[in-house]
C-alpha positions as CSV (number, residue, x, y, z in Angstrom):
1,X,6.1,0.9,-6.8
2,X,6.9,-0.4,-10.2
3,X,3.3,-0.9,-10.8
4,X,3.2,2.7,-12.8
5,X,5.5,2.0,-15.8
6,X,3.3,-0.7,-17.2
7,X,0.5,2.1,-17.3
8,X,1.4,3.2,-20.5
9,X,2.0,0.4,-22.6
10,X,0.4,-1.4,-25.2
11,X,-3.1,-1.5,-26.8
12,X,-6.6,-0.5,-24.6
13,X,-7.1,-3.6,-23.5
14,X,-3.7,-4.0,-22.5
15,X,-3.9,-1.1,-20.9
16,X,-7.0,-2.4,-18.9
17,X,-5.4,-5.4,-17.9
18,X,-2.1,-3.5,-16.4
19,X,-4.9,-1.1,-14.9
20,X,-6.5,-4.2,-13.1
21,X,-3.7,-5.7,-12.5
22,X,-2.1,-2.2,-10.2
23,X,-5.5,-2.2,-8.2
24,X,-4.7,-5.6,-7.2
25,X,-1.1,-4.5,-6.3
26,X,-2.7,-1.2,-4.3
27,X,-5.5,-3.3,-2.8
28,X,-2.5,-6.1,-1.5
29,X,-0.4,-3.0,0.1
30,X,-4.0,-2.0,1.9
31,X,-4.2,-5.5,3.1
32,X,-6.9,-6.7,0.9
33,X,-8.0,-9.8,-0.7
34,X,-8.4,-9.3,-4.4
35,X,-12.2,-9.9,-3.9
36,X,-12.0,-6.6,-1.5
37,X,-10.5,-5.0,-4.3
38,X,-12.8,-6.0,-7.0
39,X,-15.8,-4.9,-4.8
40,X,-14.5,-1.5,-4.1
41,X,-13.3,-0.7,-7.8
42,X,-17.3,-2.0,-9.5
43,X,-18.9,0.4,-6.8
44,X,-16.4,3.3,-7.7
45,X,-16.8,2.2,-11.3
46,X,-20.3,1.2,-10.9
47,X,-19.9,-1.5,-13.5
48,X,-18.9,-4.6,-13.3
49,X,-14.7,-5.0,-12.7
50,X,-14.4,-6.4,-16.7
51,X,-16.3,-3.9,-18.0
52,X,-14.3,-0.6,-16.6
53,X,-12.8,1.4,-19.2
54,X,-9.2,2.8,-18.7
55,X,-10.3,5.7,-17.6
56,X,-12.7,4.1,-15.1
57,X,-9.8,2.5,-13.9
58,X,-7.7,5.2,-14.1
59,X,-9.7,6.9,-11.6
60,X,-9.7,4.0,-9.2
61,X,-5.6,3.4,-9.2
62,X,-5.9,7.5,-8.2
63,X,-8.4,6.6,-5.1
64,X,-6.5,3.9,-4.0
65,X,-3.1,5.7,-4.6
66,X,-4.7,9.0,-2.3
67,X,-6.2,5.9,0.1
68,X,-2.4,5.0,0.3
69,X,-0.5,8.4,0.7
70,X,-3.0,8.8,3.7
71,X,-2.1,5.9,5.4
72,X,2.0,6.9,5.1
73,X,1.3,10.7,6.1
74,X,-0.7,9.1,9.1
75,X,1.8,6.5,9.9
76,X,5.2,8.9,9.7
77,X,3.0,11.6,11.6
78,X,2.6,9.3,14.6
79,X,6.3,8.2,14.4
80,X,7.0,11.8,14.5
81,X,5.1,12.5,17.3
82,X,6.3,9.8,19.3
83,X,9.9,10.9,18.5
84,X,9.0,14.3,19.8
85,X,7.3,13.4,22.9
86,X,10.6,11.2,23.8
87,X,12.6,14.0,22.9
88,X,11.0,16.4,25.3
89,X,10.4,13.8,28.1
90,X,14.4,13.4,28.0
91,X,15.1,17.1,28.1
């Protein structure tokens, strides 16, 4: 994702706003509506979504990011494993 790069530019509350900005992107790849992902970042954060700090943030993009690689490993396992299982049903 090119969400990352525009991590480390600009001021704090720049910064904040790209931070917000890749949870949304993470939260749309997971299939939720931005309200989804505004919930589930306060209750991480526990603060409201305006009021995280960068860091706060920060820590959420990394939960959603882990939430994410899960879901691949999980999805390339099963194709993996029904590859296999064809594999040996042929031979």
């Amino acid at each position: 994702m090119n969400i990352d790069r525009s991590l480390i530019t600009g001021g704090e509350q720049e910064q904040r706003a790209a931070l917000r900005q890749a949870l949304i992107g993470y939260g749309k790849v997971l299939g939720w509506p931005t309200h989804t992902t505004i919930t589930f970042t306060e209750g991480l954060m526990r603060r409201p979504w305006k009021h995280g700090t960068s860091v706060q943030l920060s820590a959420v993009v990394g939960e959603l990011r882990t939430i994410l690689l899960a879901f691949e490993v999980r999805r390339d396992l099963a194709a993996l494993i029904v590859e296999l299982t064809m594999h040996v049903e042929e031979g």
